[in-house]
C-alpha positions as CSV (number, residue, x, y, z in Angstrom):
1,X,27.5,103.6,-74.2
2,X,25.8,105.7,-71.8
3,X,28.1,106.1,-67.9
4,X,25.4,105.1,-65.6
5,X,26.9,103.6,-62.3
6,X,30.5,105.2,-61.0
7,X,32.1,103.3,-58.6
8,X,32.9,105.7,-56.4
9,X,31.0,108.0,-57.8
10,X,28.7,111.0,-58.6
11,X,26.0,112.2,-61.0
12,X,25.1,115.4,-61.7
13,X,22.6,117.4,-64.0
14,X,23.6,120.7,-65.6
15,X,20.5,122.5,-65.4
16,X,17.2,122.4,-62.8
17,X,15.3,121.5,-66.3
18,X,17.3,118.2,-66.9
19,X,17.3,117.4,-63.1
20,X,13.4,118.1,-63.1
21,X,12.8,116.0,-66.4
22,X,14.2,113.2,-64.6
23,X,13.1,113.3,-61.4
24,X,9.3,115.2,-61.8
25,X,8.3,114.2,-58.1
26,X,11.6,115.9,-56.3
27,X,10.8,119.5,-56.0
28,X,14.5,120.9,-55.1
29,X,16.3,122.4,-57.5
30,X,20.0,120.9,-59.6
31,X,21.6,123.8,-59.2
32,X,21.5,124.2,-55.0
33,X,21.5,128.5,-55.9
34,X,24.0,128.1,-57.9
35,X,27.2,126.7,-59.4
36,X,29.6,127.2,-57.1
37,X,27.9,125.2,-54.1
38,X,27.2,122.8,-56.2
39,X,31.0,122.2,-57.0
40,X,32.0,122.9,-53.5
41,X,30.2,120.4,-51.6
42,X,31.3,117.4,-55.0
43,X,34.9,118.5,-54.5
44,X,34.6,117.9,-50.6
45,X,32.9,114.6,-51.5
46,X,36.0,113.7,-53.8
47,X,38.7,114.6,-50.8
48,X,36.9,112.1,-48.3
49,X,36.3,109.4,-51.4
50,X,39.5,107.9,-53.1
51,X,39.2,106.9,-56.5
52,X,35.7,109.0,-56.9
53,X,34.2,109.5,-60.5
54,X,32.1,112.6,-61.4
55,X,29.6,112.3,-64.4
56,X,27.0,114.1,-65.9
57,X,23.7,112.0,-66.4
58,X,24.4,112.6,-70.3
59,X,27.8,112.1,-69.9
60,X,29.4,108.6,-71.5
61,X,33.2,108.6,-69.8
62,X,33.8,110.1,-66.5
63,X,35.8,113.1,-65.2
């Protein structure tokens, strides 16, 4: 079974290729120049949010 819907949570992508395969229209990049940022600004998410799930969109359990 596939983990669509955290709640709290947060999806991710791995790579601009599977963010861009998945949303075609959004021109930004998955990777926001980088790993790093993109980890900082989820771990900031999960101190404001009790109980917050992190997944990748592949991803069937989450973090």
């Amino acid at each position: 079974m596939r983990f669509l819907n955290p709640d709290p949570g947060v999806l991710t992508y791995r790579t601009d290729t599977e963010y861009h395969a998945a949303h075609p229209e959004i021109p930004f990049p998955a990777s926001w120049r980088g790993t790093a940022p993109r980890r900082a600004a989820v771990a900031r998410i999960a101190q404001e949010v009790p109980g917050l799930a992190i997944a990748y969109m592949d991803q069937e359990e989450p973090a």
